[in-house]
Rosetta silent file (secondary structure, phi, psi, omega in degrees, C-alpha in Angstrom):
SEQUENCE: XXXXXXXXXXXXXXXXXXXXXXXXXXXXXXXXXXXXXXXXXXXXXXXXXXXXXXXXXXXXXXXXXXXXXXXXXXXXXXXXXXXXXXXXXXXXXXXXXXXXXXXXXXXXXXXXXXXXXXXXXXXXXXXXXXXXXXXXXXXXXXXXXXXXXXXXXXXXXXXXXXXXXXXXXXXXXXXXXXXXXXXXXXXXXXXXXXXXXXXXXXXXXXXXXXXXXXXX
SCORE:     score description
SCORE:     0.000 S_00000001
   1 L     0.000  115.203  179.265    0.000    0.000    0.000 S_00000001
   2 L   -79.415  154.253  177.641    1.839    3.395   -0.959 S_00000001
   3 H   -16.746  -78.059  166.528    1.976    6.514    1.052 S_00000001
   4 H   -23.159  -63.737 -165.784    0.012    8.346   -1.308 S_00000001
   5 H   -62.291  -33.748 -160.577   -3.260    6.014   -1.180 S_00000001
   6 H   -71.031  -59.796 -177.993   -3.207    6.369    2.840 S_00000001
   7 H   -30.725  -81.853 -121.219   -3.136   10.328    2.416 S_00000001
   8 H   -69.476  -35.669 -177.081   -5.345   10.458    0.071 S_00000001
   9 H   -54.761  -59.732  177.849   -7.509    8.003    2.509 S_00000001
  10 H   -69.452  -50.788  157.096   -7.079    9.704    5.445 S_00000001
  11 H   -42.164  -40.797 -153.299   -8.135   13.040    3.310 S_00000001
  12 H   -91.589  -49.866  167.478  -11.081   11.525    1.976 S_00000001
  13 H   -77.722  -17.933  156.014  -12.309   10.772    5.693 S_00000001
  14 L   -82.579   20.253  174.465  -11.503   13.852    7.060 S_00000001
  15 L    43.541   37.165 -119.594  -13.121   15.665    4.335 S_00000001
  16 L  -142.891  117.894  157.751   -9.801   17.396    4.554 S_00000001
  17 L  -139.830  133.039  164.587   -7.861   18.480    0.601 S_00000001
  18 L   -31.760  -35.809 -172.508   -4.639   19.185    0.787 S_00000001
  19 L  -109.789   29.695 -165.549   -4.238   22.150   -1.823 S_00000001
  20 L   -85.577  122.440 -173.471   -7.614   23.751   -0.039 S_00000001
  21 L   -60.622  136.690  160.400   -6.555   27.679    0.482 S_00000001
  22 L   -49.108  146.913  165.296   -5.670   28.366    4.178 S_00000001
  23 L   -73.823  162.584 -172.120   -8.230   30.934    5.680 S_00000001
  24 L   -54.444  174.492  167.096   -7.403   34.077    5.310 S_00000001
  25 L  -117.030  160.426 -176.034   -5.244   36.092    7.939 S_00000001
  26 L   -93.884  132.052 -179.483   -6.099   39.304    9.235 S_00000001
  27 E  -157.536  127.647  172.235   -2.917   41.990    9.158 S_00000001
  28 E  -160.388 -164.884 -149.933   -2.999   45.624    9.985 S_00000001
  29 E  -112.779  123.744 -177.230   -0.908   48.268   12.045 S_00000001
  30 E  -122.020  163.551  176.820   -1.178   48.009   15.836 S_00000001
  31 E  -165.118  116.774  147.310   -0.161   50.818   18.612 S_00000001
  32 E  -115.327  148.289 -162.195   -0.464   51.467   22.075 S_00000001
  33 E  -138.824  150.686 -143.686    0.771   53.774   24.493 S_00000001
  34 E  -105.517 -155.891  137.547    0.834   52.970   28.598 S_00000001
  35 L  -127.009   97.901  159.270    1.232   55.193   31.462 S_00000001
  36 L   179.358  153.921 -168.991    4.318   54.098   32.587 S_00000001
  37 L   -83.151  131.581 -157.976    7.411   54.194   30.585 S_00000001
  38 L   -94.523  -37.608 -153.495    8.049   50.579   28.590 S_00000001
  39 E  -125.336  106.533 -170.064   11.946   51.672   27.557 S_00000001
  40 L  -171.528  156.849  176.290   13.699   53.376   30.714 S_00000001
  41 L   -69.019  166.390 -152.038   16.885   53.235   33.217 S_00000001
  42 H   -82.664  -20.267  159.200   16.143   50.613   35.625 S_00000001
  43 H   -41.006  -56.474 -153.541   15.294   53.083   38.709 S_00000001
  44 H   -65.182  -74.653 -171.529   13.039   54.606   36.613 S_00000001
  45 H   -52.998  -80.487  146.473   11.426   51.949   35.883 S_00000001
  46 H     5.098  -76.085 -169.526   11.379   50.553   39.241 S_00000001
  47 H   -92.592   26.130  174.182    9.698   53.330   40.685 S_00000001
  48 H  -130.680  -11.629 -160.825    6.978   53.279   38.211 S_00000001
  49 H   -77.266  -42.514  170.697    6.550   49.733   38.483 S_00000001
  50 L  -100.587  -45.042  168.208    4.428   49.530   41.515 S_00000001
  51 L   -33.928  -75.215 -152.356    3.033   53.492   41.266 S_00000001
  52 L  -163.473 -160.693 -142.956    1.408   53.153   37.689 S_00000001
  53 L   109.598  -13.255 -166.818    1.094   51.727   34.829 S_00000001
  54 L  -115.172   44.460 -167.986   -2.069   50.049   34.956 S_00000001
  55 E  -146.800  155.890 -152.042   -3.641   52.090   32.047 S_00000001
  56 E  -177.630  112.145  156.522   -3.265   51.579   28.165 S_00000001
  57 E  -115.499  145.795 -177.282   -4.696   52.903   24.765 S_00000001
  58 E  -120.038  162.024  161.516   -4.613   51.019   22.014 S_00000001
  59 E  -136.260  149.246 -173.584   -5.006   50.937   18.536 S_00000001
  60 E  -136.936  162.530  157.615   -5.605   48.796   15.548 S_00000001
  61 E  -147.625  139.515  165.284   -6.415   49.346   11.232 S_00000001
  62 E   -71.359  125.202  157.021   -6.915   46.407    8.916 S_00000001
  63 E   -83.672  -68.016 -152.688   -4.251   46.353    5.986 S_00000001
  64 E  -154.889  170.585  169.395   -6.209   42.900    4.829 S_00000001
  65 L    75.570  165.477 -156.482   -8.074   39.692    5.268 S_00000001
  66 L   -83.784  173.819  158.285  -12.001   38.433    5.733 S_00000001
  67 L  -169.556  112.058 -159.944  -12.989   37.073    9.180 S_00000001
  68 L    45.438   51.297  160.856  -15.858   34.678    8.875 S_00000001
  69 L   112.242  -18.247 -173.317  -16.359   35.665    5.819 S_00000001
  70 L  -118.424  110.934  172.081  -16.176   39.609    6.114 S_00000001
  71 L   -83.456  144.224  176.689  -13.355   41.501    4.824 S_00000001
  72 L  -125.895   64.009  170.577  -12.182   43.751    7.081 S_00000001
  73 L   -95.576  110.448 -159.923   -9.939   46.174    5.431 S_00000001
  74 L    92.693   26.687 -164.688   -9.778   49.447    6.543 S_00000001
  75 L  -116.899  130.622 -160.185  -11.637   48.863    9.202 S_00000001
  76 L  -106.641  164.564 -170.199  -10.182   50.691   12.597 S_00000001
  77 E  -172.672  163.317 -156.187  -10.787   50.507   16.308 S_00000001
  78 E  -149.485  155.287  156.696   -9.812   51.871   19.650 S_00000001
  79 E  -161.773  148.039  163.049   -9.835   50.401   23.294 S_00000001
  80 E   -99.588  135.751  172.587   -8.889   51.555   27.066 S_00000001
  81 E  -136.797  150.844 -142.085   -7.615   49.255   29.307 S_00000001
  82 E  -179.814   96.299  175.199   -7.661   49.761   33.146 S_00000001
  83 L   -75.042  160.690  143.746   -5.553   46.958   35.656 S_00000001
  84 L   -88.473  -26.985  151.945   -5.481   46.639   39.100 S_00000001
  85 L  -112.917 -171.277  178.726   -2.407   46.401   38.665 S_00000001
  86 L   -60.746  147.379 -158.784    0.864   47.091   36.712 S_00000001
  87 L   -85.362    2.453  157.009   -0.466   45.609   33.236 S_00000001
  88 L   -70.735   26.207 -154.366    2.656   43.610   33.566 S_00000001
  89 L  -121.054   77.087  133.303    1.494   41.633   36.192 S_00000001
  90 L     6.487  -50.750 -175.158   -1.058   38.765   34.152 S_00000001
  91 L   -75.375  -41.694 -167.556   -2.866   37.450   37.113 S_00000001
  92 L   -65.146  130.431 -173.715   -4.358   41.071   38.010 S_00000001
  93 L   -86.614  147.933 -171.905   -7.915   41.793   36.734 S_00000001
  94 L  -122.618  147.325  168.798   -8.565   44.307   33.830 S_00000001
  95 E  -122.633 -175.475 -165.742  -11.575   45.612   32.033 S_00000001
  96 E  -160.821  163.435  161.707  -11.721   47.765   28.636 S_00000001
  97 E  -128.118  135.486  176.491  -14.061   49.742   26.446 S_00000001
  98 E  -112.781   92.510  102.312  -14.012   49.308   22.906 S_00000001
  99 E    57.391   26.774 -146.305  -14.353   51.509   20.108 S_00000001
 100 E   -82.533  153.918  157.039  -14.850   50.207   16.377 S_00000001
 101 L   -42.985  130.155  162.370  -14.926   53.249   13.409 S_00000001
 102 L   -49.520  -25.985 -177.827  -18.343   54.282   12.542 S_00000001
 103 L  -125.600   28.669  147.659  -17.829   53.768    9.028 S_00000001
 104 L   -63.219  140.963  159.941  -17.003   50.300    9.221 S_00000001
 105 L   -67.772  160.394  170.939  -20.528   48.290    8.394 S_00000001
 106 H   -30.512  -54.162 -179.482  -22.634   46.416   10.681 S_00000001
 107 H   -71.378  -79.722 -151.818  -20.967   42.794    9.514 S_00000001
 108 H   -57.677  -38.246 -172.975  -17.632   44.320   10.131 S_00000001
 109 H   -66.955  -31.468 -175.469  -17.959   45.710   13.282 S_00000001
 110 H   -69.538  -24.699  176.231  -19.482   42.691   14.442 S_00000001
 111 H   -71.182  -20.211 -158.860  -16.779   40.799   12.678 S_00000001
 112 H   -95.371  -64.248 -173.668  -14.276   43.198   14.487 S_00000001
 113 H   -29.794  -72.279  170.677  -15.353   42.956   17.478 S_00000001
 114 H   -37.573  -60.479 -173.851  -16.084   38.825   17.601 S_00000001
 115 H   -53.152  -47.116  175.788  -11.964   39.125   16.168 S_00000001
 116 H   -68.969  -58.114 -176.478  -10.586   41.263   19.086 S_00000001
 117 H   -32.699  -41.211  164.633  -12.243   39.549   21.863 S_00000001
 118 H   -39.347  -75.926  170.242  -10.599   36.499   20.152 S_00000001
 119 H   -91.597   14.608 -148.292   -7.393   37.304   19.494 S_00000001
 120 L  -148.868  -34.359 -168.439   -6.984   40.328   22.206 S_00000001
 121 H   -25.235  -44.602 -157.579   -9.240   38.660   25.001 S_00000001
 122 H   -68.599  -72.882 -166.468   -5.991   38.394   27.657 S_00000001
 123 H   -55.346  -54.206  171.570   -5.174   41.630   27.069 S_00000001
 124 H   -86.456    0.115 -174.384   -8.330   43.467   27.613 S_00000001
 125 L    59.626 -109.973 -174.831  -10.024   41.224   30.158 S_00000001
 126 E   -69.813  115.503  162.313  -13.629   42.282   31.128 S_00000001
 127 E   -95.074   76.862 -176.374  -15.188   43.958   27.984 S_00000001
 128 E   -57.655  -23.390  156.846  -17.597   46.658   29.788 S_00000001
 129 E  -162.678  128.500  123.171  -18.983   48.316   26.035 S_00000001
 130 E   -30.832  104.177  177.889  -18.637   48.153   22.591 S_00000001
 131 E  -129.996  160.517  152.449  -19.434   51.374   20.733 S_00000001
 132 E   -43.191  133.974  143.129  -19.838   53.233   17.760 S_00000001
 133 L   163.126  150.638  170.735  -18.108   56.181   16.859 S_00000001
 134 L   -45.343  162.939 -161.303  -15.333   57.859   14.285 S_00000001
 135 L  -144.262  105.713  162.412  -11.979   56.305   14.761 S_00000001
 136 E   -85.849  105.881  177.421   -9.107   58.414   13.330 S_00000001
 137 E   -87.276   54.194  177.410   -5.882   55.963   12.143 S_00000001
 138 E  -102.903  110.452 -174.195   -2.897   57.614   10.912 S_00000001
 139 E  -110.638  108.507  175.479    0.463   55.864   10.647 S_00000001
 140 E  -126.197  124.109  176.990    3.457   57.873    8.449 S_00000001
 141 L    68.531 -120.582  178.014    7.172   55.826    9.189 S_00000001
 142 L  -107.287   12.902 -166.102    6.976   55.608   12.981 S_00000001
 143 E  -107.080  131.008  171.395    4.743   58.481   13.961 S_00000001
 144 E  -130.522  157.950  174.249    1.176   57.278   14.474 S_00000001
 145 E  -130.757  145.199 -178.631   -2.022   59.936   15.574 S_00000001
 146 E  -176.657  109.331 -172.743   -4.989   57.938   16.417 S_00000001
 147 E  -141.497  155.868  171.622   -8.112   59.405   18.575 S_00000001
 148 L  -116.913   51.216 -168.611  -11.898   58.687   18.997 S_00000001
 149 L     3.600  140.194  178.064  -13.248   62.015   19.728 S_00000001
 150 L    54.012   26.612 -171.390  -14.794   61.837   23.747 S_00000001
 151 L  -139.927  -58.734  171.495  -13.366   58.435   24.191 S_00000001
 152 E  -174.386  157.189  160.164   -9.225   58.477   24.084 S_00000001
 153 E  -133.303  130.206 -175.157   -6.630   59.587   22.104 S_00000001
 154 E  -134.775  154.570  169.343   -2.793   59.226   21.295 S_00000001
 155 L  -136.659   93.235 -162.788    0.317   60.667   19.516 S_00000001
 156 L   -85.710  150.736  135.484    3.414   58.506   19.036 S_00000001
 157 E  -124.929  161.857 -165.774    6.684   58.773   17.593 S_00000001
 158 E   -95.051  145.887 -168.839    9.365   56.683   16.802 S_00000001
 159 L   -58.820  113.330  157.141   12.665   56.845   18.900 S_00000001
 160 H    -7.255  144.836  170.004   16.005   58.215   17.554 S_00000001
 161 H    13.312   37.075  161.260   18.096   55.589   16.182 S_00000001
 162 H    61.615   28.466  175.474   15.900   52.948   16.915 S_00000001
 163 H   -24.344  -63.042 -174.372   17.115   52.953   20.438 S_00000001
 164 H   -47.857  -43.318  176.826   14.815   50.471   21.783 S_00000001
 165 H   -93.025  -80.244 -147.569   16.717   47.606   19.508 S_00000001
 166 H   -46.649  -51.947 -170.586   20.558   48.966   20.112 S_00000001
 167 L  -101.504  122.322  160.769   19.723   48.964   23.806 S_00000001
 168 L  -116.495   -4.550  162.426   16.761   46.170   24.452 S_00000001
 169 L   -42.681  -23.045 -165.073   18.318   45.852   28.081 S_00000001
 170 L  -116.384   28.969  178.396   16.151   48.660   28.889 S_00000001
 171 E  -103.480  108.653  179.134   13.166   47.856   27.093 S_00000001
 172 L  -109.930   29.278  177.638   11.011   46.019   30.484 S_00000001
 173 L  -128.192  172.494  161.250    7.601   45.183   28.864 S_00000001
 174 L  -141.823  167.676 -160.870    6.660   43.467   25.996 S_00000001
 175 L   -76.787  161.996  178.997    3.060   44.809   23.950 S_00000001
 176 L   -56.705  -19.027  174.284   -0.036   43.442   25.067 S_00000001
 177 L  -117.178  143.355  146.165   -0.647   42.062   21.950 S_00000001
 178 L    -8.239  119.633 -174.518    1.521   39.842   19.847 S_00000001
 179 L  -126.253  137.007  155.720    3.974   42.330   17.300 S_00000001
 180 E  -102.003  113.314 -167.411    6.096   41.413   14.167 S_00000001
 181 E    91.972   12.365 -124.215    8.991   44.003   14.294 S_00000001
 182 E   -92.200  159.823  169.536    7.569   45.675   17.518 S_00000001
 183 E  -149.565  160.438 -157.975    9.357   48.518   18.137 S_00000001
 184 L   -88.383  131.830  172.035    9.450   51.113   21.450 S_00000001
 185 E  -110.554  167.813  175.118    7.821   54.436   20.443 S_00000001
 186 E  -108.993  136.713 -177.110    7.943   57.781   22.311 S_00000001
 187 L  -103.135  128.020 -179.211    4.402   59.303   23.336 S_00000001
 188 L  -107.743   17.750  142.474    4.398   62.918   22.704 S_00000001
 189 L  -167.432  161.143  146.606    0.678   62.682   24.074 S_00000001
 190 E  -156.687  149.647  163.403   -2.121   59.960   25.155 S_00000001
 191 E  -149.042  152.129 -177.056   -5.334   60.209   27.050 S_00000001
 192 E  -100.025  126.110  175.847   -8.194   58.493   28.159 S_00000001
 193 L  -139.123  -10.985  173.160  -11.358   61.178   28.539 S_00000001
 194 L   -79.946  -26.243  151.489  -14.618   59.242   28.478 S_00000001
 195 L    68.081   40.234  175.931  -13.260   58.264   31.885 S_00000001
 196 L   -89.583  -17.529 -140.480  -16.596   55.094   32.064 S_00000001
 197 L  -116.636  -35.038 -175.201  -13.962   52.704   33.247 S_00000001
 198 L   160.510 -154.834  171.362  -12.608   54.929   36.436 S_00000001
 199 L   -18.445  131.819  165.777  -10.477   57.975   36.191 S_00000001
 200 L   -55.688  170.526  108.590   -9.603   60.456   32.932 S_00000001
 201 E  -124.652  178.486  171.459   -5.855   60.283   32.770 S_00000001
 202 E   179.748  138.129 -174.455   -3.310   61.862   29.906 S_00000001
 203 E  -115.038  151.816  179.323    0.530   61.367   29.538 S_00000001
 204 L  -172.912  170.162  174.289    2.984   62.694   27.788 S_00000001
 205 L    54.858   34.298  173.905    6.902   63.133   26.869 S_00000001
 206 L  -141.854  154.789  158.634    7.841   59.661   27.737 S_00000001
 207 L   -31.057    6.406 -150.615    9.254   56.130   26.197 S_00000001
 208 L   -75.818  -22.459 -164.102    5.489   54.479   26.864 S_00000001
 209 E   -71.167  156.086  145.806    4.635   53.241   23.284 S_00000001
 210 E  -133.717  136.014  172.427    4.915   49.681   21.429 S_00000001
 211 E  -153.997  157.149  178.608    3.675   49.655   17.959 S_00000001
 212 E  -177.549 -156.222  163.218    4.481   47.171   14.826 S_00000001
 213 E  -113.518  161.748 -163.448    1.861   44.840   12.439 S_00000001
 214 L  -130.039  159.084  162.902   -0.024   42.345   13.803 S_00000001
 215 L  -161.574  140.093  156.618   -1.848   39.113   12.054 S_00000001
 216 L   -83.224    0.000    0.000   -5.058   37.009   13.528 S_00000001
């Protein structure tokens, strides 16, 4: 009995063909920025460590690919996340509000949504609302702007000479989400303002960022 015949056997009950396209993958441009500095001397760090820290906006846009069926390209989103603790600390519980662009469709936001919760679930923990509303995404180089009018907003830039790789001793976090490339950004603003979750806060001037591309 040759090889071949068993695949092919073993295909044929597992309704399973071999040259059947993969599903698609999802890939777009991710950013977040915390309040506490991610890339810092180790004092620094330290003394931020316990303090703060337990706050986070993020952002995502679709470059490409369907989920269940709905492409979702171009389609953008925002979230707040708010620890009990430093968000390096795993065990400590978090909740979030989420954000998708308004001028995504119905199927995609629902598609978006269903996708973060998915792929993102760890990271934001308790998901307290899901909303509507414009979503501005702009990423030029390493500088990203990205705000939700009333909800949160941030403004990143990328580091001098790519510090953040030359030194990675000083890098102490890694992003909440999975990165290809990730790289340490500088926040030259970020705030939280619908302030449903607990407090407003807003940051600024510091090493706080991670941004890179992502795939589901």
């Amino acid at each position: 009995m040759s090889i071949g015949f068993v695949i092919a056997t073993l295909c044929g009950l597992f309704n399973f063909s071999p040259s059947a396209a993969a599903p698609a993958l999802v890939k777009g441009d991710y950013v977040e920025a915390r309040t506490a500095s991610v890339f810092a001397g180790a004092c620094h760090y330290n003394g931020e460590l316990v303090t703060t820290g337990r706050d986070a906006v993020l952002g995502w846009k679709i470059a490409s690919g369907t989920s269940a069926g709905v492409d979702l390209a171009g389609v953008k989103a925002m979230a707040v996340v708010s620890c009990d603790d430093n968000l390096s600390d795993d065990a400590a519980a978090r909740k979030s509000e989420i954000v998708i662009d308004s001028s995504a469709s119905s199927a995609q936001a629902s598609a978006m949504e269903r996708l973060l919760r998915a792929n993102c679930g760890k990271a934001l923990g308790q998901v307290v609302s899901v909303r509507r509303g414009p979503v501005e995404f702009q990423h030029t180089g390493g500088d990203y702007e990205v705000a939700a009018n009333g909800f949160a907003a941030l403004s990143v830039a990328a580091m001098p000479n790519d510090e953040c790789c030359k030194q990675p001793n000083l890098v102490w976090y890694s992003p909440l989400i999975q990165l290809m490339g990730r790289k340490v950004g500088y926040t030259c603003s970020a705030a939280y303002t619908a302030g449903t979750l607990g407090d407003c806060w807003e940051r600024s001037d510091e090493n706080s960022a991670f941004y890179g591309a992502f795939t589901f």
